[in-house]
Short mmCIF file of the C-alpha atoms (twelve columns), coordinates in Angstrom:
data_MODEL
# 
_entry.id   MODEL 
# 
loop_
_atom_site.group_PDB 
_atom_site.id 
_atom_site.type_symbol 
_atom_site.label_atom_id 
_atom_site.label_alt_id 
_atom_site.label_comp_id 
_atom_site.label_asym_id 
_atom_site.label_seq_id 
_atom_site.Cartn_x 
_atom_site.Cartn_y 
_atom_site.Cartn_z 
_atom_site.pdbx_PDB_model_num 
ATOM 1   C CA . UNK A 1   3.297   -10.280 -18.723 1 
ATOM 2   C CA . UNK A 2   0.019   -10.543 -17.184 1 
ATOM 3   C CA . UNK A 3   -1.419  -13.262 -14.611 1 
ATOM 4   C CA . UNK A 4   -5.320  -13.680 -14.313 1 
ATOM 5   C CA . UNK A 5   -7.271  -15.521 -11.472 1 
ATOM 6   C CA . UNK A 6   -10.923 -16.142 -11.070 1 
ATOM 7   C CA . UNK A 7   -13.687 -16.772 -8.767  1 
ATOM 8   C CA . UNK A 8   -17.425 -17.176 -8.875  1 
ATOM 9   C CA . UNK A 9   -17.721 -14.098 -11.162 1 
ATOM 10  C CA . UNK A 10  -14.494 -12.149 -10.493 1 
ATOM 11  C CA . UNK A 11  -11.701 -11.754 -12.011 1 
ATOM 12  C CA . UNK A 12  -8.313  -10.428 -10.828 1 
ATOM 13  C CA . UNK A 13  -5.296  -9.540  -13.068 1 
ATOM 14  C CA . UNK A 14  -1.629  -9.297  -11.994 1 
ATOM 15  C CA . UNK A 15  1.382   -7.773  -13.968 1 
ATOM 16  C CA . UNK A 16  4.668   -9.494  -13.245 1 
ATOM 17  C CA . UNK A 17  6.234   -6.375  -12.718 1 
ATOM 18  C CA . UNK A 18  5.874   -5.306  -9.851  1 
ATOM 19  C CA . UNK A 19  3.481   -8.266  -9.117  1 
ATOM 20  C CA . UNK A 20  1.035   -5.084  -9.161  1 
ATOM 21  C CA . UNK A 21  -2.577  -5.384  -9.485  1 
ATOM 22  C CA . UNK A 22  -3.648  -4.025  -11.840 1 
ATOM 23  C CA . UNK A 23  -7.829  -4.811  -12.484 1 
ATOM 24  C CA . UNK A 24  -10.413 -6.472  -10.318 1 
ATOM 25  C CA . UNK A 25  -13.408 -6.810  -11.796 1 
ATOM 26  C CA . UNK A 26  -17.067 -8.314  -10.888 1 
ATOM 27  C CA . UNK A 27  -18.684 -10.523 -14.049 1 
ATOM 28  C CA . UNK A 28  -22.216 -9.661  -12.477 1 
ATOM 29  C CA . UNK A 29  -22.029 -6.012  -13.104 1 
ATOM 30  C CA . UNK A 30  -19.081 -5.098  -15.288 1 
ATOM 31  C CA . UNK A 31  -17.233 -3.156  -12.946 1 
ATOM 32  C CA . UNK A 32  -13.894 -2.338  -12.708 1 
ATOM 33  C CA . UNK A 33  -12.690 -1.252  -9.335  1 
ATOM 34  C CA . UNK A 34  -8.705  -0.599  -9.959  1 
ATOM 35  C CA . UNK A 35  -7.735  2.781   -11.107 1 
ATOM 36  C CA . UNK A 36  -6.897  2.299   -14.955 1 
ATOM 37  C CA . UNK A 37  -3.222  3.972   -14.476 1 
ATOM 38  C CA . UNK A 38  -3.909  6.681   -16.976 1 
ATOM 39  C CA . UNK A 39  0.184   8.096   -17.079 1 
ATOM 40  C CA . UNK A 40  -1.323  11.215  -17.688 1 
ATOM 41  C CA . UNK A 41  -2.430  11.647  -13.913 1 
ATOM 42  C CA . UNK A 42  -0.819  8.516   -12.374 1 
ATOM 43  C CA . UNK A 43  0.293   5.595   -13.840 1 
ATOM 44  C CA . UNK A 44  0.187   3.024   -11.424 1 
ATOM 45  C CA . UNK A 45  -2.504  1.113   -10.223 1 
ATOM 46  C CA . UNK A 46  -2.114  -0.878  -6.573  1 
ATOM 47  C CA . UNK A 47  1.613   -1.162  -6.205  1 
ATOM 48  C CA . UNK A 48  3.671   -2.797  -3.347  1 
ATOM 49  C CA . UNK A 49  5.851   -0.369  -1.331  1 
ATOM 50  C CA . UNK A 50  8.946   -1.997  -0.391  1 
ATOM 51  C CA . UNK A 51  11.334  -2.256  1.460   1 
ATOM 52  C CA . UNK A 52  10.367  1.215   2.702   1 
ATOM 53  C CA . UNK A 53  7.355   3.303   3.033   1 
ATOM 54  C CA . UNK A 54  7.281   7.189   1.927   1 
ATOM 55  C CA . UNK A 55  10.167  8.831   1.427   1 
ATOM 56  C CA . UNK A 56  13.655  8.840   3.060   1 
ATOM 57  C CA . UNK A 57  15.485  12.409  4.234   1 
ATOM 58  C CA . UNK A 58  18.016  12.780  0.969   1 
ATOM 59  C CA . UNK A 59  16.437  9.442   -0.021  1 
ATOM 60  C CA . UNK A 60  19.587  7.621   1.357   1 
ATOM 61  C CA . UNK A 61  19.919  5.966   4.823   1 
ATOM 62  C CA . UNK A 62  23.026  4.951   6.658   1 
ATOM 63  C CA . UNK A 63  23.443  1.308   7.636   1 
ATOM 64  C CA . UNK A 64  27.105  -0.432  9.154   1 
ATOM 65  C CA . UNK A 65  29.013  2.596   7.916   1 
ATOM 66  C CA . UNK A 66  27.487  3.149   4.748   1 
ATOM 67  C CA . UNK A 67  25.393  5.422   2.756   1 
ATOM 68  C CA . UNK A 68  22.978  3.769   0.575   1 
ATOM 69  C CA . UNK A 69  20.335  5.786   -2.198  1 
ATOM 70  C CA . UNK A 70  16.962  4.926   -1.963  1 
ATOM 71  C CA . UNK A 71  14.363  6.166   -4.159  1 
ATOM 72  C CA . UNK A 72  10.380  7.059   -2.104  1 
ATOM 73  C CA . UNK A 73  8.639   3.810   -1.670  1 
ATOM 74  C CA . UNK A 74  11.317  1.512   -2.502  1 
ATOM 75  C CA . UNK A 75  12.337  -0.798  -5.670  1 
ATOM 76  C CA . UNK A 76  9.981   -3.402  -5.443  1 
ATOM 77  C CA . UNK A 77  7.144   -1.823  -7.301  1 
ATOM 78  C CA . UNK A 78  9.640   -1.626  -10.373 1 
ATOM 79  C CA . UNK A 79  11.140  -5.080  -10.611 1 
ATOM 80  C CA . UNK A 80  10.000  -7.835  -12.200 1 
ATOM 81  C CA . UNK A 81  8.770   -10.607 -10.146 1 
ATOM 82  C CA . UNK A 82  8.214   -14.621 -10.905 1 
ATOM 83  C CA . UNK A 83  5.627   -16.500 -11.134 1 
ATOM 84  C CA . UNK A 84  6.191   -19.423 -9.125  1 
ATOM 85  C CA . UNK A 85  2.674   -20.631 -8.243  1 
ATOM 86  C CA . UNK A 86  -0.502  -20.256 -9.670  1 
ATOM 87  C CA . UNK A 87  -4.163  -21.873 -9.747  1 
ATOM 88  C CA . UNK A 88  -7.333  -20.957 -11.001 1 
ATOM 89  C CA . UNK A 89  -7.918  -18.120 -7.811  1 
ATOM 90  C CA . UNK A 90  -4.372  -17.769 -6.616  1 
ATOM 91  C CA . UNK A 91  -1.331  -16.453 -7.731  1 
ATOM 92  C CA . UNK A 92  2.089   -16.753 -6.388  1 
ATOM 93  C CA . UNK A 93  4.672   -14.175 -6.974  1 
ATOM 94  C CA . UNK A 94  8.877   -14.010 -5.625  1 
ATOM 95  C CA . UNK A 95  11.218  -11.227 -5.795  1 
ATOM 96  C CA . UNK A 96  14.744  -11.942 -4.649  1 
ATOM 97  C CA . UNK A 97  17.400  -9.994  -3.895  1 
ATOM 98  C CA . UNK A 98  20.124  -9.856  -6.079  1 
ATOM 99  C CA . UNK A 99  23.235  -7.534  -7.624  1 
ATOM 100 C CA . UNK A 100 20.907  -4.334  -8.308  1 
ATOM 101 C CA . UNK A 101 18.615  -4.561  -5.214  1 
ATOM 102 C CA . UNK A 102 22.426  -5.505  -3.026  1 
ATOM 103 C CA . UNK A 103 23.399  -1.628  -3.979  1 
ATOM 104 C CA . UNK A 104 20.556  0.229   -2.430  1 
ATOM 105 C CA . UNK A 105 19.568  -2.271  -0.254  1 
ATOM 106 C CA . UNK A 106 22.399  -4.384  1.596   1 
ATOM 107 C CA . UNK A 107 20.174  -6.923  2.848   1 
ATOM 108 C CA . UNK A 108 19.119  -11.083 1.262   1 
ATOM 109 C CA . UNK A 109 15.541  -11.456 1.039   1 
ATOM 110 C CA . UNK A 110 12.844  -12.913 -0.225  1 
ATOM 111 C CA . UNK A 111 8.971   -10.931 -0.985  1 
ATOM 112 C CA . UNK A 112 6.453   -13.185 -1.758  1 
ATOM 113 C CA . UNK A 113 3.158   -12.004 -2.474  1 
ATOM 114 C CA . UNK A 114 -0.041  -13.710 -3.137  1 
ATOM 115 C CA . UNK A 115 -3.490  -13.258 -4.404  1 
ATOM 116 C CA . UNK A 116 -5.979  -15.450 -3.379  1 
ATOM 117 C CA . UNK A 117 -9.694  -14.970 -5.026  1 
ATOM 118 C CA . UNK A 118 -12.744 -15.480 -2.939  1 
ATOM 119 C CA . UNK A 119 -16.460 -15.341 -4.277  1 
ATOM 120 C CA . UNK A 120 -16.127 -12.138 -2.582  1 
ATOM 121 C CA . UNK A 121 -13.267 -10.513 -2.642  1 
ATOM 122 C CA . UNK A 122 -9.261  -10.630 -2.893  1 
ATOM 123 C CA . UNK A 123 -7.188  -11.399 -0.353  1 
ATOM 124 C CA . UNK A 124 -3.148  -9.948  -0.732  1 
ATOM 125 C CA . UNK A 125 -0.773  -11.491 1.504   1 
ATOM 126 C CA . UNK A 126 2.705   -10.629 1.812   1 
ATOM 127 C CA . UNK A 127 5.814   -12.895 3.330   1 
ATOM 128 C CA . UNK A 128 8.979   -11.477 3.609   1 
ATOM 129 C CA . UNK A 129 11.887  -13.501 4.084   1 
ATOM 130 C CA . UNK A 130 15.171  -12.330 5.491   1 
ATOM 131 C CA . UNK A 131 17.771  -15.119 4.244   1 
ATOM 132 C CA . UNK A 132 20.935  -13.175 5.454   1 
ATOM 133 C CA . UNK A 133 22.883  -13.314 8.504   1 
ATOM 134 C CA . UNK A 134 21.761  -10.284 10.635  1 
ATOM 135 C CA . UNK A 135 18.861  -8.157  11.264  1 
ATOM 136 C CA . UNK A 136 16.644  -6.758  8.516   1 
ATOM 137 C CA . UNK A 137 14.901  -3.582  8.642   1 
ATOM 138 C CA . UNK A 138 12.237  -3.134  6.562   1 
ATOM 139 C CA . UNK A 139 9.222   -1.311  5.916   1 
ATOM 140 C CA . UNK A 140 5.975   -2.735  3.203   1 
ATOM 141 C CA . UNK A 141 2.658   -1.207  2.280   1 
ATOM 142 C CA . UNK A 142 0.009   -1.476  -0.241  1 
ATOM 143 C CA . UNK A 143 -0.999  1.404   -2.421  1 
ATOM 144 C CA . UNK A 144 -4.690  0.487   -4.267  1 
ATOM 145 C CA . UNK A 145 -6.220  2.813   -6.147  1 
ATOM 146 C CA . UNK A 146 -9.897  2.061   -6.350  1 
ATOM 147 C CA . UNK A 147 -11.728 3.809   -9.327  1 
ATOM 148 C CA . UNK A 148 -14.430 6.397   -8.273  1 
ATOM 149 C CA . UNK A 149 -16.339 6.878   -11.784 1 
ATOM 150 C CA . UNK A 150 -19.019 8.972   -10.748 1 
ATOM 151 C CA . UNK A 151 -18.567 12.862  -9.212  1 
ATOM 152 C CA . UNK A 152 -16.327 12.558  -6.151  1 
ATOM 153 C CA . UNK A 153 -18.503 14.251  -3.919  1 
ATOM 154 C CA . UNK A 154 -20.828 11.154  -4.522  1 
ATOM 155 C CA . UNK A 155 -18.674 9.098   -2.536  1 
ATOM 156 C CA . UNK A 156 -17.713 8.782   1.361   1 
ATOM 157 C CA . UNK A 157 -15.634 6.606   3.713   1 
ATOM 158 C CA . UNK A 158 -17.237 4.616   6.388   1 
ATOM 159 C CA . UNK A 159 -14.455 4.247   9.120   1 
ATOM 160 C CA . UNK A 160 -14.981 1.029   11.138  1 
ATOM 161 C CA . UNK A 161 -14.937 2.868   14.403  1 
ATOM 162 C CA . UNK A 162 -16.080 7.068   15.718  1 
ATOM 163 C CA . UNK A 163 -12.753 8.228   16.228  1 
ATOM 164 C CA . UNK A 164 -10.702 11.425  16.097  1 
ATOM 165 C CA . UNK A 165 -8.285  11.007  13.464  1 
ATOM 166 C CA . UNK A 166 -5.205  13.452  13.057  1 
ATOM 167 C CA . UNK A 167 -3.330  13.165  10.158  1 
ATOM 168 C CA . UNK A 168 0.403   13.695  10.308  1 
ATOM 169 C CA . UNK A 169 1.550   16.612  7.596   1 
ATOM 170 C CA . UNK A 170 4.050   16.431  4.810   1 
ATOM 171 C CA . UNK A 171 7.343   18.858  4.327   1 
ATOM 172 C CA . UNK A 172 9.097   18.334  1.480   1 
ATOM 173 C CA . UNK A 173 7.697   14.704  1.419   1 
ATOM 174 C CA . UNK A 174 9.217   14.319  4.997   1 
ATOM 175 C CA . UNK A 175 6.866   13.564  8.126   1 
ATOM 176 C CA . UNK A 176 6.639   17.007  10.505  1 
ATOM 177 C CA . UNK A 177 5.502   16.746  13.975  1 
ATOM 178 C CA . UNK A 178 2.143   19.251  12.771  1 
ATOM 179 C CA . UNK A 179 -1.279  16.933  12.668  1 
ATOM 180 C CA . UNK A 180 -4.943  18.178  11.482  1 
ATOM 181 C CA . UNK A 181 -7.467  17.236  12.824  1 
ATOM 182 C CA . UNK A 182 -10.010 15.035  9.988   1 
ATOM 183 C CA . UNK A 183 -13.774 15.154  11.666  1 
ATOM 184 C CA . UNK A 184 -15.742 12.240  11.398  1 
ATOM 185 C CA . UNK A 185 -19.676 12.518  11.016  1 
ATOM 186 C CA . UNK A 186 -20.842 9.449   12.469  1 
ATOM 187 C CA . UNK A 187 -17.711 7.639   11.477  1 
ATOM 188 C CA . UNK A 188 -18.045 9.145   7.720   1 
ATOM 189 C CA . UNK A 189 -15.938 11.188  6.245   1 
ATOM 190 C CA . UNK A 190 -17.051 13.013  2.866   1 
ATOM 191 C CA . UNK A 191 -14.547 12.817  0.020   1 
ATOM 192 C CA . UNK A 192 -13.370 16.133  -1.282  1 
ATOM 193 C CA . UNK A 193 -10.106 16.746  -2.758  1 
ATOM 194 C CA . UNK A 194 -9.329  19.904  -0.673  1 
ATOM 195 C CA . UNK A 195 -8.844  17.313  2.245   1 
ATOM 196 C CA . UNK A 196 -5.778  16.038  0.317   1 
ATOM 197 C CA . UNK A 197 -4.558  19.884  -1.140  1 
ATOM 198 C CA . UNK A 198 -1.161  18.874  1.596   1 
ATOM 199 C CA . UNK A 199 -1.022  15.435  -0.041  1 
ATOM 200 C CA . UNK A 200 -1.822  12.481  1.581   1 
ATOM 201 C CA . UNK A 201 -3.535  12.114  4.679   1 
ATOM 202 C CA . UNK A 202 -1.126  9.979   7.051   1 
ATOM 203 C CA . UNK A 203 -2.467  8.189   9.943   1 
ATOM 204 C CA . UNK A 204 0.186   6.880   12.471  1 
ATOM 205 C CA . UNK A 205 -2.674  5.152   14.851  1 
ATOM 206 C CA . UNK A 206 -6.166  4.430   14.412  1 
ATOM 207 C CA . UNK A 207 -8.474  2.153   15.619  1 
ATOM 208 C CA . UNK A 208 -10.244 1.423   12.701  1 
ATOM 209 C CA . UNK A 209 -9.398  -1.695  11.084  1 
ATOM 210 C CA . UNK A 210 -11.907 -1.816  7.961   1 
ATOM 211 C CA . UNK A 211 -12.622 1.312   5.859   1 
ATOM 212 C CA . UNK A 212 -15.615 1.167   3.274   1 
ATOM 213 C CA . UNK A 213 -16.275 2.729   0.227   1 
ATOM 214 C CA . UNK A 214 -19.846 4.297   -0.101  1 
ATOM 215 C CA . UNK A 215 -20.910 5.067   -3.553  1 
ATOM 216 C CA . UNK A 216 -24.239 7.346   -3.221  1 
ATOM 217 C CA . UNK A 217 -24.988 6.102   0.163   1 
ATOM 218 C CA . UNK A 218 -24.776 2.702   -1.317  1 
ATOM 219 C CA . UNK A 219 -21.605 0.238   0.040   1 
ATOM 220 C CA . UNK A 220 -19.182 -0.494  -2.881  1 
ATOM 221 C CA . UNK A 221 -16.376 -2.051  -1.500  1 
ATOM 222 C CA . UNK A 222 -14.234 -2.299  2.259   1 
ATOM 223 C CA . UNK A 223 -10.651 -2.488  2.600   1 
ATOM 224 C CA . UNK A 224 -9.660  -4.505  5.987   1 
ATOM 225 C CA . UNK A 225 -6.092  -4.545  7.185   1 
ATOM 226 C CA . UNK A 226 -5.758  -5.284  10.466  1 
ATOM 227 C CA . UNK A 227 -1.871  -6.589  10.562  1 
ATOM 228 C CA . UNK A 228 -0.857  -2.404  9.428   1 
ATOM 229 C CA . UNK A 229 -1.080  -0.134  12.421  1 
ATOM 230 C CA . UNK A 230 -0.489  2.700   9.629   1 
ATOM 231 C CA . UNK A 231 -2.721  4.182   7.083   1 
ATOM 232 C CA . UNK A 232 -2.593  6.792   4.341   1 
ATOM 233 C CA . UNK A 233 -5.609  8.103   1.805   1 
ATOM 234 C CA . UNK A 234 -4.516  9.786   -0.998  1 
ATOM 235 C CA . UNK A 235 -5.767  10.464  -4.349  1 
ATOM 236 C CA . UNK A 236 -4.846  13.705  -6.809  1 
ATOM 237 C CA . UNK A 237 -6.878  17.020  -7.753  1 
ATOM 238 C CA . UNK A 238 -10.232 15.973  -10.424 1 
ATOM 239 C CA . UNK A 239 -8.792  12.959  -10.987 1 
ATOM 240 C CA . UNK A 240 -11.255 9.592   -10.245 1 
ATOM 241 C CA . UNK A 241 -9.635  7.312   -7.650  1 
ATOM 242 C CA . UNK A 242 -8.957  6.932   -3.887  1 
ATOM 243 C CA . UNK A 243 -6.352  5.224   -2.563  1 
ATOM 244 C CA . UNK A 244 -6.411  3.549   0.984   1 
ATOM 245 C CA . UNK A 245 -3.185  2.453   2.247   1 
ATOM 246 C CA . UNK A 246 -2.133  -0.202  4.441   1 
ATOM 247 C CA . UNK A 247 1.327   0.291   6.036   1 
ATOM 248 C CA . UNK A 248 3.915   -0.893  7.755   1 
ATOM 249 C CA . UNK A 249 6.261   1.815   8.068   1 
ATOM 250 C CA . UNK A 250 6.029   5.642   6.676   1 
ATOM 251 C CA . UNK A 251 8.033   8.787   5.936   1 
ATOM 252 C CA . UNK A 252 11.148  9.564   7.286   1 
ATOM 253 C CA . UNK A 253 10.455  12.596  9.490   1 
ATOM 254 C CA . UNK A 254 12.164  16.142  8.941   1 
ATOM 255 C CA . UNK A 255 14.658  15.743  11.975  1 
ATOM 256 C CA . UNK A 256 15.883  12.029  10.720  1 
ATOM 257 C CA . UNK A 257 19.739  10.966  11.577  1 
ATOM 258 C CA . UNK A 258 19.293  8.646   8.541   1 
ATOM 259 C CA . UNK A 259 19.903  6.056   10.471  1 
ATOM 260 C CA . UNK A 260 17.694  2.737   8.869   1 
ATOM 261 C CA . UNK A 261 17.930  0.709   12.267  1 
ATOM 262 C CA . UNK A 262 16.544  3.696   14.573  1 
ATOM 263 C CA . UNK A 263 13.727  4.852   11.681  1 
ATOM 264 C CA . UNK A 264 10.635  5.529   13.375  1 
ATOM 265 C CA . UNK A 265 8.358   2.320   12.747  1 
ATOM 266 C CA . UNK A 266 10.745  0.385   10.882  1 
ATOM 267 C CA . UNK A 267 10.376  -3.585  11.059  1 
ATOM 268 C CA . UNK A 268 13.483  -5.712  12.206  1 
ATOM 269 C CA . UNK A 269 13.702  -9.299  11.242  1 
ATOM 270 C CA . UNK A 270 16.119  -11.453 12.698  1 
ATOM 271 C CA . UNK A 271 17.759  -13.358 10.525  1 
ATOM 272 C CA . UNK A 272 17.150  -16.693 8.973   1 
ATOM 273 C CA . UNK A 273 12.568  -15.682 9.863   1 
ATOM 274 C CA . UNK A 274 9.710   -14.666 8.303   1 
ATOM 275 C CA . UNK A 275 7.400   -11.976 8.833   1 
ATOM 276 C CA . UNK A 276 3.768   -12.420 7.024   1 
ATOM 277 C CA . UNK A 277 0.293   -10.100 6.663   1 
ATOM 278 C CA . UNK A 278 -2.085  -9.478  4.818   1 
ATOM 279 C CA . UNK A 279 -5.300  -7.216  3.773   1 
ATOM 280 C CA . UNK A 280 -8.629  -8.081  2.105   1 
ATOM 281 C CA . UNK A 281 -10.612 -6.260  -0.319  1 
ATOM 282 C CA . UNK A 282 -14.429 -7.091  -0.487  1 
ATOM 283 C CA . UNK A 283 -16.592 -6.757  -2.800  1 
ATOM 284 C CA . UNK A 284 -20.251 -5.500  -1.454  1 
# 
């Protein structure tokens, strides 16, 4: 099932599972800036990573004496969510636990996520809501895939800030202590799909806090996220998307005791709270 919301002349559309977006498109122009999902490269589109980030060591964790199986990115992406608000721009969508999610993930909560259309862009907030009696760990993230339909090399990221960026390396999908270096030209950095030939680039830290998308020297659209210290770019060989990643969490790295409470940027949420953020898309 599909949700749509409007605004001034765009249009946003929602599948319940996964409460994933799935197209955002501008009336004005007729373009489409989600990723189509085409299975034969990847078929997702902009799906919410939760309640971890990356990939676990033996995707399992240990937690009060336990082991518990967790696949990368977490279950949420794959679940159906509810409805439970919507108006013309907005859309309201739950996830709860329950007997399935209790297996992997011994924890009560609640993910709420929302999209909220503005004349100029989409805003995605995210409130998670730990309704048990102790401490939560948990990690979220986006994962949009923005549609690049011209040659890639006619496209470049404008990082908000100069900075030297060093991107953390993957091992068997596991973090590694090794970093490269990723040179900025004037805070732009040329797309070209030998930059991602490791996978994703992984950013523990930047300052940057709004990354735009420059289509032939031309500003398309800007991703700002400043409530996720963590960022990844990723995208796979000839095919047309980039994604930019907002995090909260990442990777567990090679030497990981498992442990889910002592995970390296994992959120803790004391019981009975809330814990919200968000990150805006704009349309330019």
């Amino acid at each position: 099932m599909n949700t749509t919301i409007s605004k001034s002349d765009l249009t946003a559309t929602i599948n319940n599972k996964g409460a994933e977006l799935i197209s955002l498109k501008s009336g004005s122009n007729h373009r489409e800036y989600i990723w189509e999902g085409n299975p034969d490269f990847w078929g997702k589109h902009s799906p919410v990573l939760f309640p971890i980030v990356g990939t676990l060591k033996n995707n399992s964790y240990t937690y009060d004496g336990h082991t518990y199986t967790l696949s990368r990115h977490g279950f949420a992406r794959d679940r159906d969510f509810e409805l439970i608000r919507q108006r013309e721009n907005q859309a309201v969508f739950s996830l709860k636990a329950d007997a399935e999610t209790l297996q992997k993930y011994p924890f009560h909560f609640e993910l709420q996520i929302t999209y909220t259309l503005e004349s100029n862009g989409l805003t995605i907030s995210y409130t998670v809501s730990n309704v048990d009696n102790n401490v939560m760990p948990f990690s979220i993230g986006a994962h949009p895939a923005f549609a690049l339909p011209e040659p890639f090399e006619n496209y470049v990221l404008e990082f908000e800030h100069a900075e030297n960026l060093q991107s953390y390396q993957l091992e068997n999908d596991l973090l590694s202590d090794t970093t490269v270096s990723i040179p900025l030209a004037d805070k732009i950095l040329p797309l070209d799909y030998k930059l991602f030939q490791n996978d994703a680039l992984i950013f523990k830290q930047m300052q940057s806090q709004k990354i735009t998308i420059l289509e032939n020297n031309k500003p398309l659209l800007a991703i700002l996220f400043e409530d996720f210290p963590h960022f990844g770019i990723w995208t796979k060989q000839d095919v047309p998307f980039i994604c930019l990643e907002p995090w909260l969490g990442y990777s567990d790295k090679l030497h990981s005791d498992g442990s889910i409470m002592d995970k390296e940027a994992i959120q803790l949420l004391e019981a009975n709270r809330t814990f919200d953020c968000q990150f805006r898309i704009e349309i330019l």
